[in-house]
DOKOLNU-975965 format. One line per 8 residues: their letters; for each residue z, y, x of N, C-alpha, C. Coordinates in steps of 0.001 Angstrom, whole numbers, plus 500000, padded with zeros to 6 digits. Example, Ala and Ser with C-alpha at 12.3 -4.5 7.8 and 13.67 -1.06 7.14 Angstrom:
AS> 507800:494310:513190:507800:495500:512300:507800:496700:513200 ~ 507080:497750:512850:507140:498940:513670:507870:500030:512900 .
***
This chain:
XXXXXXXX> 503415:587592:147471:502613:587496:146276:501274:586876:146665 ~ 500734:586301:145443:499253:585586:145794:498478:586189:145065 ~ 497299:586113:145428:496324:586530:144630:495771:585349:143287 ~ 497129:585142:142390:496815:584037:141303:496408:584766:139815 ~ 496021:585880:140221:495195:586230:138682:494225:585889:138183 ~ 494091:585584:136687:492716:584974:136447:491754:585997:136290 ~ 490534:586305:136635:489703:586940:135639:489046:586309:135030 ~ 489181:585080:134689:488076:584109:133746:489144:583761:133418 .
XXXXXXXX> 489720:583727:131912:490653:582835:130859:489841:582751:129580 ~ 490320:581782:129292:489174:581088:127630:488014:581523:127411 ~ 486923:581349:128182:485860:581681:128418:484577:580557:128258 ~ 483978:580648:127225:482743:580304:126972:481055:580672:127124 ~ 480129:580245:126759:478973:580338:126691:478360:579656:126012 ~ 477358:579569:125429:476143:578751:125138:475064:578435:125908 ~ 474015:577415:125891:472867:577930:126427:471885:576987:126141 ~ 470750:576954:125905:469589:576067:125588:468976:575282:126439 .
XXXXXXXX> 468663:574334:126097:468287:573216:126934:466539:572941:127234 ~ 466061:573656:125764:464842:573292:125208:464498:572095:123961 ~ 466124:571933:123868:465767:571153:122568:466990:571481:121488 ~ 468686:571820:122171:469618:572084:121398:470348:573082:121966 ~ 471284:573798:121532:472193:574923:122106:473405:574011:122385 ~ 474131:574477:123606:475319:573635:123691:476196:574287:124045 ~ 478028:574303:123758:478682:575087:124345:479377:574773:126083 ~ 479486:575697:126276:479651:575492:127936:481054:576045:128374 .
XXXXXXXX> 482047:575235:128419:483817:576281:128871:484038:576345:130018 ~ 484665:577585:130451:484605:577717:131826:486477:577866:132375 ~ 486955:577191:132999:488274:577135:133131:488818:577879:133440 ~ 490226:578733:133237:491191:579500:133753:490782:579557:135315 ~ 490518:580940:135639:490753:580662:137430:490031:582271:137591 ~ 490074:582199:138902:489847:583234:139622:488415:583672:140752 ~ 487031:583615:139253:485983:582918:139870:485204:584327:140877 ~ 484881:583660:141960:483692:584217:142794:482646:583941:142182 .
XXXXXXXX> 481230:584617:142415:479883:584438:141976:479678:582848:142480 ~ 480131:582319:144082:479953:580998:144757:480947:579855:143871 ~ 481887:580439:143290:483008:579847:142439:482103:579319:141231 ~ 482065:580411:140265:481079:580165:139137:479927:578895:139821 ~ 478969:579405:140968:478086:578252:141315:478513:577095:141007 ~ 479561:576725:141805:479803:575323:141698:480766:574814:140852 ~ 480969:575623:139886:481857:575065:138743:479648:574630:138398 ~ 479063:575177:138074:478262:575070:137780:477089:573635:138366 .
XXXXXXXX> 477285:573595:139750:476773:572318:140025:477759:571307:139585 ~ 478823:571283:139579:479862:570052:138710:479414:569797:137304 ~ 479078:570565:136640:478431:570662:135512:476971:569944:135298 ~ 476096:570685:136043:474838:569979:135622:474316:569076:136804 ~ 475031:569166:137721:474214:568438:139156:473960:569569:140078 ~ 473271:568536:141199:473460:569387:142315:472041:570566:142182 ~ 471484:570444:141163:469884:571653:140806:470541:572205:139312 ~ 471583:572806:139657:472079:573365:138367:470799:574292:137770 .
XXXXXXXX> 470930:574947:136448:469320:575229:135920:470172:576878:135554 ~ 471066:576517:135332:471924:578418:135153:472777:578689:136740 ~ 472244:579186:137364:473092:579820:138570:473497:580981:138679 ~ 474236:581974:139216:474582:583092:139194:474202:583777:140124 ~ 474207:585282:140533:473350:585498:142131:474247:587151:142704 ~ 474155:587754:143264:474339:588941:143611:473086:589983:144102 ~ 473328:590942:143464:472129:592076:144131:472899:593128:144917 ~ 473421:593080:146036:474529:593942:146704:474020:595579:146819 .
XXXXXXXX> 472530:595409:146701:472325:596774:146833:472427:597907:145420 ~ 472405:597018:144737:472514:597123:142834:473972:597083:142201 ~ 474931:596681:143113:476165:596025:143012:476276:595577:141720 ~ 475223:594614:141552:474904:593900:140210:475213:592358:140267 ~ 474749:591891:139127:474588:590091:139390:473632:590017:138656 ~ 473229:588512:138911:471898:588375:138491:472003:586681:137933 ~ 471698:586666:136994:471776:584876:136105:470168:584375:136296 ~ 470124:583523:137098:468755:582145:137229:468837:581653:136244 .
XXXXXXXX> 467638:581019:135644:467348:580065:134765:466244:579622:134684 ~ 466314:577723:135015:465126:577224:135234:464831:577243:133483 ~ 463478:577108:133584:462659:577339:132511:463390:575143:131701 ~ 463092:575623:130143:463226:576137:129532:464683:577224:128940 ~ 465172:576682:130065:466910:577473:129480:466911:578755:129105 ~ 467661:579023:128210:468396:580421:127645:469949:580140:128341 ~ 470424:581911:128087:471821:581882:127760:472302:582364:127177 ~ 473328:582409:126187:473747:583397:125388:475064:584022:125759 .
XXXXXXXX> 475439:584895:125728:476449:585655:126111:476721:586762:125181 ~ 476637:586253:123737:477132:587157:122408:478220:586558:122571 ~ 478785:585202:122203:480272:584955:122470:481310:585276:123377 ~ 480679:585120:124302:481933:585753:125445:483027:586771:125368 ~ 483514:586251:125853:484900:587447:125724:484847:588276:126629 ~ 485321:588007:127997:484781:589391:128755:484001:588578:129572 ~ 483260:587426:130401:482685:587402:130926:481401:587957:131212 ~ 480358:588642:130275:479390:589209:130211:479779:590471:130553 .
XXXXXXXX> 480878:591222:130231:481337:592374:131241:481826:592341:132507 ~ 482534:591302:132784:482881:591031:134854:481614:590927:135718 ~ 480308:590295:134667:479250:589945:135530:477863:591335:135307 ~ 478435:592080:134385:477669:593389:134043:476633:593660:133243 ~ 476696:592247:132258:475728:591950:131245:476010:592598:129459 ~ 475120:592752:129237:475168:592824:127904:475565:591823:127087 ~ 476372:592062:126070:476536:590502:124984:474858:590021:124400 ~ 474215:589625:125025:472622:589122:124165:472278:587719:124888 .
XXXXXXXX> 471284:587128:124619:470435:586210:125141:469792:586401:125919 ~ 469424:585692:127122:468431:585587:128020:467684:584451:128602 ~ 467165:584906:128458:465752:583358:128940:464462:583948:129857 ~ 464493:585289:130646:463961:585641:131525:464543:584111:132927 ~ 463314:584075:133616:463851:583171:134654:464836:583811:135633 ~ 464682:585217:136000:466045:586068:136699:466061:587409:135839 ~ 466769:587582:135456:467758:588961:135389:468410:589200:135970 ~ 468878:590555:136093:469898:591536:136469:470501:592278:135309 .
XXXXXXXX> 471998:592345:136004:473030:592866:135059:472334:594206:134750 ~ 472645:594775:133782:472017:596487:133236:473554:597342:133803 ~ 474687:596627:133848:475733:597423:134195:476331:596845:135746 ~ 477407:597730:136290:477809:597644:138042:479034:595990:137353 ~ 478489:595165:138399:479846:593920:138036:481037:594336:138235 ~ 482247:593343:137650:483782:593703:138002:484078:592992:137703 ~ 483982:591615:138858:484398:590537:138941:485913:590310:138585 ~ 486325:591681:139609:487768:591232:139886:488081:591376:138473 .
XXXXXXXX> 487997:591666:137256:488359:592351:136412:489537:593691:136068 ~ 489111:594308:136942:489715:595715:137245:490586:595462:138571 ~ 491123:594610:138846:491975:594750:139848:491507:594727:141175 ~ 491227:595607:141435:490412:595794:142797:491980:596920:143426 ~ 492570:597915:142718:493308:598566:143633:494872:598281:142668 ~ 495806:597716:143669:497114:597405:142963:498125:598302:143566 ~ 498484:598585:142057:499758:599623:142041:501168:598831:142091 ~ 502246:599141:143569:503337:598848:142836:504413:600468:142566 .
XXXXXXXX> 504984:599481:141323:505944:600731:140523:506999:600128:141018 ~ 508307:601514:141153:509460:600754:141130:510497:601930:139891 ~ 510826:601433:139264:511495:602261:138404:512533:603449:138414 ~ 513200:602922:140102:514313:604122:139779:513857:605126:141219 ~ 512361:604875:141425:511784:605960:141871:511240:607196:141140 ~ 511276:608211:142131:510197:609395:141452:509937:609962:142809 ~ 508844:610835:142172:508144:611737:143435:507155:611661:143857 ~ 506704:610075:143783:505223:609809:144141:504311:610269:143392 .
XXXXXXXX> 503154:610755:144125:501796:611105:143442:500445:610088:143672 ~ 500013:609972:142254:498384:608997:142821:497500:610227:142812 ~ 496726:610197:143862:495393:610400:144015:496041:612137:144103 ~ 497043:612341:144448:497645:613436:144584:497493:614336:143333 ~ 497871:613879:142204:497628:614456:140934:498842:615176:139933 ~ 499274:613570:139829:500533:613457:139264:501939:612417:139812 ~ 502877:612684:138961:504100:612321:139726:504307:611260:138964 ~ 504836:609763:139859:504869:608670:139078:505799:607816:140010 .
XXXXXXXX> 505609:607044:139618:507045:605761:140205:506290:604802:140960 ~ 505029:605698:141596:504370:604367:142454:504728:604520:143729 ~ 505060:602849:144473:505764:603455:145661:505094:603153:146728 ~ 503917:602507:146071:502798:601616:147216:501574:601282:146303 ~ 500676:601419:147188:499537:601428:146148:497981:601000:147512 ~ 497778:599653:147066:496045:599412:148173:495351:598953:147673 ~ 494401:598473:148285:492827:597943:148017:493091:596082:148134 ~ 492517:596226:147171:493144:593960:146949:491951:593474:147580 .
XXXXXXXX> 491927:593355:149129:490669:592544:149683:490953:590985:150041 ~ 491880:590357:149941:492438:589440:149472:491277:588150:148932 ~ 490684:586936:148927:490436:586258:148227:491053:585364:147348 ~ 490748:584653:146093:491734:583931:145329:492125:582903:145778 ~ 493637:583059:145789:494547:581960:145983:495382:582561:147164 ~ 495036:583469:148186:495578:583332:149149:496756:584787:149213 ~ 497148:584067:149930:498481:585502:150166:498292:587001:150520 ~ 499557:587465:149671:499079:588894:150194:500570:589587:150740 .
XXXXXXXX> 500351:590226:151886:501433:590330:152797:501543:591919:153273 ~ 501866:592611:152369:502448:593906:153310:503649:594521:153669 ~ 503367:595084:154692:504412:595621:155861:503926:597507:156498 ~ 505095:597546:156311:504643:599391:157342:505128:599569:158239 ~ 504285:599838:159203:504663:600613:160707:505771:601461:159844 ~ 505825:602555:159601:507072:603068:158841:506936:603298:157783 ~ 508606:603201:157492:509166:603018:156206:508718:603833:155277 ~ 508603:603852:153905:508278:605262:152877:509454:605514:152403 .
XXXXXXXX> 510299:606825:151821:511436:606949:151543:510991:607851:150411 ~ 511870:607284:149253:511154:608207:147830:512712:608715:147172 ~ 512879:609653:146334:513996:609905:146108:513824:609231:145157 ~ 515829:608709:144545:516121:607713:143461:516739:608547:142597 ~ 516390:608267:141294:516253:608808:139982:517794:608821:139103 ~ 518707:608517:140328:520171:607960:139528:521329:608051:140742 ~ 522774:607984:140325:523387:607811:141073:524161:606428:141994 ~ 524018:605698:140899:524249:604453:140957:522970:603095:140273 .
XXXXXXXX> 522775:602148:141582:521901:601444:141003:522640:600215:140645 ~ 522424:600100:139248:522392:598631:138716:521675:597807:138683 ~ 520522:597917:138264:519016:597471:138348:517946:598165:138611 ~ 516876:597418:138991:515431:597803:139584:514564:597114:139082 ~ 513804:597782:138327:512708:597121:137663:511072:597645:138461 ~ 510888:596347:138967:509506:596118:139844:508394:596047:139025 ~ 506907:596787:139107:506235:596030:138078:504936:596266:139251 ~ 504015:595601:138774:502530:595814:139384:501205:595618:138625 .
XXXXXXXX> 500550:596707:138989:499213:597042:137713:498403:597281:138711 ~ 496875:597357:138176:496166:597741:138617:495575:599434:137873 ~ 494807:599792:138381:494156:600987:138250:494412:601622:136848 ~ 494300:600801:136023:494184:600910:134523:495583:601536:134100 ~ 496314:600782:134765:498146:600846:134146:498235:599662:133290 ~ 497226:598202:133739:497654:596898:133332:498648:596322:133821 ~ 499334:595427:133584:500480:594609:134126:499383:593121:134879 ~ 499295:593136:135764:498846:591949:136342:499589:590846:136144 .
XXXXXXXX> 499147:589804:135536:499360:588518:135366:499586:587871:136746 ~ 501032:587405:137396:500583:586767:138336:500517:585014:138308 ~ 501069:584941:137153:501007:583535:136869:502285:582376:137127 ~ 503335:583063:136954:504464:582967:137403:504972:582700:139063 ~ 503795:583357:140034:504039:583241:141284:505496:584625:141418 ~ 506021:583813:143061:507140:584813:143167:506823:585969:143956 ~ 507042:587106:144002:506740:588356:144821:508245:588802:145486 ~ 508478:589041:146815:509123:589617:147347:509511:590613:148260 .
XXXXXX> 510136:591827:147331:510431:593207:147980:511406:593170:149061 ~ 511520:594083:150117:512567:594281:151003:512952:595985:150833 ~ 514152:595996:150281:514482:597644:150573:515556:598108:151265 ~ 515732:599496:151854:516336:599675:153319:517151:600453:151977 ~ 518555:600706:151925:519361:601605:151592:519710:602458:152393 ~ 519995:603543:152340:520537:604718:153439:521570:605322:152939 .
***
């Protein structure tokens, strides 16, 4: 599996120039704060006037803007929430997000399910069909590859298998989009 999820799909902005508002689209993809940058120098040049920033100790972000620019971020769909902003305008030369970012857009820890499991517990709570479950440190685009020193063995929910239905979510109990990339399981029968 790859890490081909978007957290930026049909995603807009506005922002002022000092003389007109203009709309600004930001493409399907899987943006880093350095990502956003340079979609952003492609855009206006290499002294882009809206940049994006990180405050790691704030685990915030922070939007530049050379004077006269605004931005608006009432339209947005979720981008003003991945980057931890409020839906409003800004025309401070730096801000900071008022809320913690989530770039990834939730998927920071991926669950896989397998259906004709049971027994597993998350977070040692409750009993669910998860049969593997980590931390997506992964950057976009690139592969993600796991393997266990040993095997996990979960009891199966049936006597006979016909089918197995695989799924993978994150935290939420979303279905991750992978974008029609292929994922491949290996399972040991006993």
């Amino acid at each position: 599996m790859y890490v081909s999820w978007e957290n930026i799909k049909d995603e807009k902005f506005t922002y002022y120039d000092g003389h007109q508002w203009s709309n600004l689209s930001i493409p399907d993809g899987n943006y880093t704060i350095k990502g956003l940058n340079r979609y952003m120098v492609k855009i206006f040049g290499n002294e882009p006037p809206i940049l994006f920033g990180i405050v790691a100790e704030r685990q915030r972000t922070a939007i530049k803007l050379k004077d006269p620019y605004k931005i608006n971020l009432t339209k947005s769909k979720k981008l003003h929430k991945l980057l931890g902003f409020e839906p409003k305008v800004y025309d401070e030369p730096e801000q900071m997000g008022k809320f913690i970012a989530d770039l990834s857009g939730g998927n920071d820890i991926i669950y896989i399910h397998c259906d004709i499991a049971e027994g597993a517990y998350i977070n040692g709570s409750h009993s669910s069909n998860v049969i593997y479950s980590f931390i997506n440190v992964n950057r976009p685009g690139s592969q993600v590859i796991k393997s266990f020193d040993k095997p996990l063995f979960f009891p199966v929910r049936m006597d006979r298998v016909f089918r197995i239905r695989m799924r993978i979510t994150n935290h939420r109990g979303e279905l991750i989009p992978l974008n029609k990339q292929e994922v491949q399981y290996n399972f040991i029968a006993l």
